[in-house]
KOLROMAR-197046 format. One line per 4 residues: number of its first residue (from 1); their letters; for each residue x, y, z of N, C-alpha, C. Coordinates in nm, 2 decimals. Layout:
<nodes>
NUM	a	X,Y,Z,X,Y,Z,X,Y,Z | ...
</nodes>
This chain:
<nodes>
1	xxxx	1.32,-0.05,-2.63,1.19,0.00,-2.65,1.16,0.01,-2.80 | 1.05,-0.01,-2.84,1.00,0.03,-2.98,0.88,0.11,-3.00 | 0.85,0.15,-3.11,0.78,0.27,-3.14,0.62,0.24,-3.11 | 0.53,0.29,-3.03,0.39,0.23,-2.95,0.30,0.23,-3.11
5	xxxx	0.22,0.15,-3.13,0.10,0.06,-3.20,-0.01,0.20,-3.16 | -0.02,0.29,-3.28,-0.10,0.43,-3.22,-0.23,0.39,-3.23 | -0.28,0.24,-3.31,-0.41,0.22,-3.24,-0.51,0.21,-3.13 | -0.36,0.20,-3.03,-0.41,0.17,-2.89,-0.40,0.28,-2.82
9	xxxx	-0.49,0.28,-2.69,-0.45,0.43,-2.58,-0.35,0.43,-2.58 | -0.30,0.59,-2.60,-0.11,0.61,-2.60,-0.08,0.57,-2.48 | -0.17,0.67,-2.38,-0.10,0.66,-2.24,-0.03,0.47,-2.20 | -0.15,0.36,-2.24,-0.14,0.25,-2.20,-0.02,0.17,-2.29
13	xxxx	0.02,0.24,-2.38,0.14,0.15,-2.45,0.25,0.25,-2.43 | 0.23,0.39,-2.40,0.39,0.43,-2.31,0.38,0.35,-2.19 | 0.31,0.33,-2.09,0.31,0.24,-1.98,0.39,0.10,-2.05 | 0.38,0.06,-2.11,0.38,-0.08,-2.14,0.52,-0.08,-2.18
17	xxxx	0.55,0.02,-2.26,0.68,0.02,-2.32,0.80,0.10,-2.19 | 0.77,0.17,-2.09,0.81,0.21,-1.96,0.85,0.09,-1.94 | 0.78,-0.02,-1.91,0.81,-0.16,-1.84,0.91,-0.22,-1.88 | 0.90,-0.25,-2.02,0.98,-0.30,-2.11,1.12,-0.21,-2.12
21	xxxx	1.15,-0.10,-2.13,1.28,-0.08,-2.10,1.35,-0.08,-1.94 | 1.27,-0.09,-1.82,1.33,-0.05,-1.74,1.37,-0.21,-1.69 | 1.27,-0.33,-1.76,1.28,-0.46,-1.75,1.43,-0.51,-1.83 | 1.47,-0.38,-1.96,1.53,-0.47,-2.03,1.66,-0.41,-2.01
25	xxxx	1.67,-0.35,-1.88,1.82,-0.26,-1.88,1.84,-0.26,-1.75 | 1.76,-0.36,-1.66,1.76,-0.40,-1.51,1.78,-0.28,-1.44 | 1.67,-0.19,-1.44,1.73,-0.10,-1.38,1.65,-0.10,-1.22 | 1.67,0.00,-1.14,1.62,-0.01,-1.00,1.60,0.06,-0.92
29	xxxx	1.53,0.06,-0.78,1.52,0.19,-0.73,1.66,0.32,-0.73 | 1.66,0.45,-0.75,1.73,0.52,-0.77,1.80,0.55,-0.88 | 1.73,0.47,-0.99,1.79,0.45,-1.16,1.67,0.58,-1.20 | 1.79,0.66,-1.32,1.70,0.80,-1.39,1.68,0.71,-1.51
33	xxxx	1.53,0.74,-1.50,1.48,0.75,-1.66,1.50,0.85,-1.74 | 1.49,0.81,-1.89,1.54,0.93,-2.01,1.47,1.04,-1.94 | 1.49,1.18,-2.00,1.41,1.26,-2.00,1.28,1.26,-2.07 | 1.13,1.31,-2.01,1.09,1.34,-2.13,1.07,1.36,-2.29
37	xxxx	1.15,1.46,-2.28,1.18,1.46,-2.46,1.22,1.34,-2.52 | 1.34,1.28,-2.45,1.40,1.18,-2.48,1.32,1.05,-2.51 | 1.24,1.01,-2.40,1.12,0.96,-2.41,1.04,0.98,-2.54 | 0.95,1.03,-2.53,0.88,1.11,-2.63,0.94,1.07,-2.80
41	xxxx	1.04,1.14,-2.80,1.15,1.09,-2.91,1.17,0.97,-3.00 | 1.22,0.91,-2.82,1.25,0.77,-2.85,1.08,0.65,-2.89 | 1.00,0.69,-2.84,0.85,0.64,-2.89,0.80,0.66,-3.01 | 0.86,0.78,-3.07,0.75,0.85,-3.14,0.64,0.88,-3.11
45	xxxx	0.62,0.95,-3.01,0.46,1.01,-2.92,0.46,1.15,-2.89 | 0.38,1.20,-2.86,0.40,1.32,-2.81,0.43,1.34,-2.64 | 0.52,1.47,-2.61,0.52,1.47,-2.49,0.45,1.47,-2.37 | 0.31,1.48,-2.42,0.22,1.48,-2.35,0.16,1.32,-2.29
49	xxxx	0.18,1.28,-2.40,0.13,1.11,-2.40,0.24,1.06,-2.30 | 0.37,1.10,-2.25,0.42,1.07,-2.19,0.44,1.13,-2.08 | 0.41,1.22,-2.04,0.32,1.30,-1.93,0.22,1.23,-1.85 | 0.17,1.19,-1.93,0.05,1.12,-1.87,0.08,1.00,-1.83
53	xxxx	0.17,0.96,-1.87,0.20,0.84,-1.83,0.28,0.85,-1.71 | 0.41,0.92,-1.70,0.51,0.94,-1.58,0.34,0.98,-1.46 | 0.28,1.04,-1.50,0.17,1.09,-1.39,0.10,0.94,-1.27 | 0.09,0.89,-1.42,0.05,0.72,-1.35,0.12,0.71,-1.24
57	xxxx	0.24,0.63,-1.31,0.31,0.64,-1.27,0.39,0.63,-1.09 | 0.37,0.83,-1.09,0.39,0.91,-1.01,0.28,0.85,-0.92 | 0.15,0.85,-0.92,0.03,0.78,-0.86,0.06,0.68,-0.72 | 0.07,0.58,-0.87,0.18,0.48,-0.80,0.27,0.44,-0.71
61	xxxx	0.33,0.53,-0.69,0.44,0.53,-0.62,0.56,0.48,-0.69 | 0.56,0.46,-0.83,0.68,0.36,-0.89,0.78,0.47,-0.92 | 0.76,0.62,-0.95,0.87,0.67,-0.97,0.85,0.82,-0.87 | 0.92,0.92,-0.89,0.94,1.08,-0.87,1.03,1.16,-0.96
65	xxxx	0.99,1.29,-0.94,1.04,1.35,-1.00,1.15,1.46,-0.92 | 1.27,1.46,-0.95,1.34,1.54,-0.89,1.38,1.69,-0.96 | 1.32,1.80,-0.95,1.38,1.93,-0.96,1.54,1.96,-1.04 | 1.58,1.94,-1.16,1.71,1.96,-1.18,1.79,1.77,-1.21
69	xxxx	1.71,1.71,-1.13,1.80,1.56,-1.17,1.73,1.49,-1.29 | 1.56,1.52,-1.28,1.51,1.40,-1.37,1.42,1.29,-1.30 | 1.34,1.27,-1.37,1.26,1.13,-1.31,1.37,1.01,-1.26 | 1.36,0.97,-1.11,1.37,0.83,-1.09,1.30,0.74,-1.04
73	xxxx	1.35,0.62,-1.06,1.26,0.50,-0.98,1.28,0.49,-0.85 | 1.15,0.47,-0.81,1.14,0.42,-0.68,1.11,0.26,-0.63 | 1.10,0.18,-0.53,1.12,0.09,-0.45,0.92,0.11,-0.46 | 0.86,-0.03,-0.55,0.74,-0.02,-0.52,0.69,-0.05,-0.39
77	xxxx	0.55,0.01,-0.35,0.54,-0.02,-0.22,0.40,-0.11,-0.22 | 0.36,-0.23,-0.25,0.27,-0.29,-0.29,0.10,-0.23,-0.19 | 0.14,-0.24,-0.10,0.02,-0.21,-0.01,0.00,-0.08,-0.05 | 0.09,0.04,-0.05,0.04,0.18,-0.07,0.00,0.22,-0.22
81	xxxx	0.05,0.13,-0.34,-0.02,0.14,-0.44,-0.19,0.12,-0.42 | -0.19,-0.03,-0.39,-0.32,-0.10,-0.35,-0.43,0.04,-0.26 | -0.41,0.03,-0.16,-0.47,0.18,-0.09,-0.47,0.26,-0.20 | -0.35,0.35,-0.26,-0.43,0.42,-0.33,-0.51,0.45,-0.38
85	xxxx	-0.52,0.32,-0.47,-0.62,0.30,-0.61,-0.75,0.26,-0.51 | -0.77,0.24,-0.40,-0.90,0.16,-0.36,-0.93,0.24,-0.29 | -0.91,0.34,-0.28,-0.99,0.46,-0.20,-1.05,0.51,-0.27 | -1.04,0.48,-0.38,-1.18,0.52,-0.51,-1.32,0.44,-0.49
89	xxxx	-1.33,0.34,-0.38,-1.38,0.26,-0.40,-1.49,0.21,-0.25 | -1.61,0.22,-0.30,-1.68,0.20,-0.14,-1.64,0.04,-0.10 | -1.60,-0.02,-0.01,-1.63,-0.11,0.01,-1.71,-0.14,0.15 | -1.79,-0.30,0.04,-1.97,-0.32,0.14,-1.92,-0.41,0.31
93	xxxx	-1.99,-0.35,0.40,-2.00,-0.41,0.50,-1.95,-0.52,0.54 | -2.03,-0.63,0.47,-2.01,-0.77,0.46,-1.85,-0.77,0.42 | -1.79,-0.73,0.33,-1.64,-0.74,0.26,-1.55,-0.67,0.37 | -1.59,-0.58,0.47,-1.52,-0.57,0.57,-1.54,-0.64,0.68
97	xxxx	-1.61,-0.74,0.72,-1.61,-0.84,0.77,-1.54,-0.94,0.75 | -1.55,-0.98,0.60,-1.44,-1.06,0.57,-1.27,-1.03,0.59 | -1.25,-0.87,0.57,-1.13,-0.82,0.60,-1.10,-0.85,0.71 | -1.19,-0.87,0.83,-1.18,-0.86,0.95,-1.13,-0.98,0.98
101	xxxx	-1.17,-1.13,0.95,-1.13,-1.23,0.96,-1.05,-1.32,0.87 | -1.02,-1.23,0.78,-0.89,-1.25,0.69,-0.77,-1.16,0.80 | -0.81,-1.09,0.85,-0.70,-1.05,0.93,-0.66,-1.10,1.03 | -0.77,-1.19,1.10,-0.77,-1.25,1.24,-0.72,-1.40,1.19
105	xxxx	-0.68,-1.44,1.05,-0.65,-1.57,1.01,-0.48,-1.52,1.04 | -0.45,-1.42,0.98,-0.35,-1.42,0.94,-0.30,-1.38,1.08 | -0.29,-1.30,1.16,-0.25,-1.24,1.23,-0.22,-1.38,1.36 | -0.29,-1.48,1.32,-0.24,-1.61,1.41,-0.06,-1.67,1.42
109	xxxx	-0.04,-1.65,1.28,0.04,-1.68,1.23,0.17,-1.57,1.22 | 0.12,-1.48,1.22,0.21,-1.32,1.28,0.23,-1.32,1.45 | 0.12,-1.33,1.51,0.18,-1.37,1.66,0.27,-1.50,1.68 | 0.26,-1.57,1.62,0.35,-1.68,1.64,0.50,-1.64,1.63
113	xxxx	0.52,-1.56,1.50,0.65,-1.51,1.43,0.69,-1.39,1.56 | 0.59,-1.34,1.59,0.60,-1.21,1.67,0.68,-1.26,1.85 | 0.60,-1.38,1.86,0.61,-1.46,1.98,0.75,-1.46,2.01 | 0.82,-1.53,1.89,0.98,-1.55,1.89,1.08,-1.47,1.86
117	xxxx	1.02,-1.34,1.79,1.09,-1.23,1.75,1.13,-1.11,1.79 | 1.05,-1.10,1.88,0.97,-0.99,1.92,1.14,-0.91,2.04 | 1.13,-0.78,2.06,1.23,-0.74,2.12,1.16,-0.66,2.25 | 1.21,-0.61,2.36,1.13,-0.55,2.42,1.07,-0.42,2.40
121	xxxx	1.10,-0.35,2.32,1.08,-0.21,2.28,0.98,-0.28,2.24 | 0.93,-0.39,2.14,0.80,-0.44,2.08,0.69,-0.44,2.20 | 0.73,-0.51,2.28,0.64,-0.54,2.41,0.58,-0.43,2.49 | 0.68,-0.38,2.49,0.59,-0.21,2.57,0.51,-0.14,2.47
125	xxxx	0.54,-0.19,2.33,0.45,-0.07,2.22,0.33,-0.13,2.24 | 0.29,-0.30,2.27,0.17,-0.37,2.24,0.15,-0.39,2.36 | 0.17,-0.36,2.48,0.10,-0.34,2.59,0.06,-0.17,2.62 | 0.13,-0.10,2.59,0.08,0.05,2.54,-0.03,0.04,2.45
129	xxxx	-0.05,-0.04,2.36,-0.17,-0.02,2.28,-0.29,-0.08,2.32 | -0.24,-0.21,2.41,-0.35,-0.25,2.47,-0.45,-0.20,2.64 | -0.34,-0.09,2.68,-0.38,-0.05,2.78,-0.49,0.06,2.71 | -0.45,0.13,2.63,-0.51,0.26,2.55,-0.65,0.19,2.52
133	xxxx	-0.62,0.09,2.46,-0.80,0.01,2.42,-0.88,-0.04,2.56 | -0.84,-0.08,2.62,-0.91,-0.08,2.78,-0.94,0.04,2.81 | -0.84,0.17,2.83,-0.92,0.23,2.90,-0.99,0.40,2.83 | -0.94,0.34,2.67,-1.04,0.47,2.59,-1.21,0.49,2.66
137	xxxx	-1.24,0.62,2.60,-1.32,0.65,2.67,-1.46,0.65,2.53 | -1.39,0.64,2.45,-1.49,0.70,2.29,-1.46,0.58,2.22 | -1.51,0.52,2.11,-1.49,0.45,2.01,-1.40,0.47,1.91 | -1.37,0.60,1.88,-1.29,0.65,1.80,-1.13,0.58,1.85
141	xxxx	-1.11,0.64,2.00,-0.96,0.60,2.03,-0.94,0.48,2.08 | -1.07,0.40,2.08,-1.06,0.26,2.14,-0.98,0.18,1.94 | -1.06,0.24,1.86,-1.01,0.20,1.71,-0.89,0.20,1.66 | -0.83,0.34,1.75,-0.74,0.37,1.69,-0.60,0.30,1.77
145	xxxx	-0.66,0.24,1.89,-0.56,0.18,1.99,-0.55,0.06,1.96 | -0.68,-0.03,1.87,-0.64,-0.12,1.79,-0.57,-0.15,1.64 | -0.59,-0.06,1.58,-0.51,-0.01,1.48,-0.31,0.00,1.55 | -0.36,0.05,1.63,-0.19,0.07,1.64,-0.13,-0.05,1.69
149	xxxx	-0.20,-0.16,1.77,-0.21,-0.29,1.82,-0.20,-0.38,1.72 | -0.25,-0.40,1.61,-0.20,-0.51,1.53,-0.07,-0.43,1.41 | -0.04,-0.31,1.40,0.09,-0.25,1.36,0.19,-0.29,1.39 | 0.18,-0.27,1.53,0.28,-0.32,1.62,0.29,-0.43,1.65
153	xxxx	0.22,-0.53,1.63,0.20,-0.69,1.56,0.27,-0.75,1.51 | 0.22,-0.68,1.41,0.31,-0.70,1.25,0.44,-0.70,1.23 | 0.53,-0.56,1.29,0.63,-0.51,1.26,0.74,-0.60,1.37 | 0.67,-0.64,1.49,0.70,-0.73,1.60,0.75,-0.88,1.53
157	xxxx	0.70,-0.88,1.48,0.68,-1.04,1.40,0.83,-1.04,1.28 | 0.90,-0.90,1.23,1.00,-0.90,1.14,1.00,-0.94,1.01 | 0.87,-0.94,1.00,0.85,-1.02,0.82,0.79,-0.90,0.77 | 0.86,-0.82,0.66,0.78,-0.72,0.57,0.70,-0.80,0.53
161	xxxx	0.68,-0.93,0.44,0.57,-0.91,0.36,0.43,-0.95,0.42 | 0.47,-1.02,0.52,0.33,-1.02,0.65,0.26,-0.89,0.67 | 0.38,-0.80,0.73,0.37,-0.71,0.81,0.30,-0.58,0.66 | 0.37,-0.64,0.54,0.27,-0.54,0.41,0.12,-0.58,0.41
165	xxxx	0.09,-0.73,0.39,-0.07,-0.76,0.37,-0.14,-0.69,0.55 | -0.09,-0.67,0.63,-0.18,-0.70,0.72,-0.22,-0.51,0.69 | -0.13,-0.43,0.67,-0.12,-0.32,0.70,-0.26,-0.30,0.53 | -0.24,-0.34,0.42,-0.28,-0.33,0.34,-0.46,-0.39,0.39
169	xxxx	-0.47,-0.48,0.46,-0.59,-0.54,0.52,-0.65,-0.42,0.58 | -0.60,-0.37,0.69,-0.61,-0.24,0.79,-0.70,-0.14,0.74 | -0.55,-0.08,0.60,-0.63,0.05,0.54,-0.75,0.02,0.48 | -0.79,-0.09,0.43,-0.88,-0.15,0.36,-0.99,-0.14,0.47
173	xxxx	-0.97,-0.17,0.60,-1.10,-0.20,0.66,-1.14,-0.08,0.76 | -0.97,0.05,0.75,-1.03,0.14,0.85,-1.19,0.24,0.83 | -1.21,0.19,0.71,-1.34,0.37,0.66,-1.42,0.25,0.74 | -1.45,0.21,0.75,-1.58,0.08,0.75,-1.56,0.02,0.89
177	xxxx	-1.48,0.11,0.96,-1.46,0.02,1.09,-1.54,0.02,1.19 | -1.59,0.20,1.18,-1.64,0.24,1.31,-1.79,0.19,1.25 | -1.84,0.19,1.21,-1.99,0.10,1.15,-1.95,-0.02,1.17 | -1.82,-0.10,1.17,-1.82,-0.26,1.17,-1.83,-0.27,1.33
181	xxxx	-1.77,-0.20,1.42,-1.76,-0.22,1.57,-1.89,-0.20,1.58 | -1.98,-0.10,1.54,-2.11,-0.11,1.61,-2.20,-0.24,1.62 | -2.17,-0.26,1.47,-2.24,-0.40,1.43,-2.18,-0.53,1.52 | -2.02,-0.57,1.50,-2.02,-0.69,1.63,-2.02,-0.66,1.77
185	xxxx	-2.04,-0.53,1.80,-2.04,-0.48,1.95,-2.21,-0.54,1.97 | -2.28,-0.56,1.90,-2.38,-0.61,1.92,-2.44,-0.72,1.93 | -2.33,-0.82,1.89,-2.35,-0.96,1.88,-2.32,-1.03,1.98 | -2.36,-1.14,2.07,-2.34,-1.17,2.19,-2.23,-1.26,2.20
189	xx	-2.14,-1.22,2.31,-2.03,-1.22,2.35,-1.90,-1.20,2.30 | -1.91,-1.04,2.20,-1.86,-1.00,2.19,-1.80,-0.93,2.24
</nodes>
């Protein structure tokens, strides 16, 4: 690490320099970072500037703080970052449509994987979820019986990083769902 460029937002060049040592000392999930102070110290910043930063961070999902041990790293979780940060964020109708058939592209190619992979414990979870969508009585748990139906898709199929975009697709399209069903519930032969 070297001492952050105080012209710039502190927070954004402790970030920057965070990267840079954890890049330059390979370190990995369940690796402790310096302390604070230590931090702080080692920057020349105040501890605050690095406060703010571990908080990011913490946001993130990239690290925690343990009681008595110290900050460690965590195993990023690409979709639950993403959700995070985008729940700040309205998204328009039309763009959950597109979610919709960005999901139904992908998810061709997930039943395929799913087809071959699949164990029977998978089979009863995705005929359980497809009986629940037949015979809901409300929209709400007809949604939510599809929600649990391409989950159990996903995870059927044995490929995390499928099974990350689709789930990351989902959260993305659940606020906007029950307004999207209304809308293609109306389109003919649907």
């Amino acid at each position: 690490m070297t001492a952050v460029n105080k012209n710039h937002r502190m927070f954004e060049q402790v970030l920057h320099q965070f990267r840079e040592y954890i890049s330059s000392r390979n370190l990995a999930a369940g690796d402790k970072l310096m302390t604070e102070r230590e931090m702080a110290a080692y920057l020349q910043v105040s501890r605050s500037s690095v406060r703010e930063a571990l908080r990011i961070l913490e946001m993130f999902d990239v690290i925690y703080s343990k009681p008595g041990e110290g900050t460690i790293l965590k195993t990023p979780h690409i979709p639950k970052i993403l959700t995070t940060m985008l729940q700040f964020f309205t998204i328009p109708t039309e763009t959950s449509i597109e979610l919709l058939e960005s999901r139904k592209v992908l998810e061709g190619g997930v039943a395929k994987l799913a087809a071959k992979r699949r164990k029977e414990a998978d089979i009863r979870l995705l005929q359980n979820a497809v009986e629940r969508m037949r015979s809901a009585s409300d929209l709400q748990a007809q949604i939510q019986a599809d929600l649990d139906f391409h989950l159990f898709l996903a995870k059927a199929a044995y490929n995390n990083t499928l099974s990350d975009i689709l789930v990351l697709v989902s959260d993305l399209v659940t606020p906007n769902l029950y307004t999207t069903r209304l809308q293609t519930q109306e389109i003919a032969g649907v």
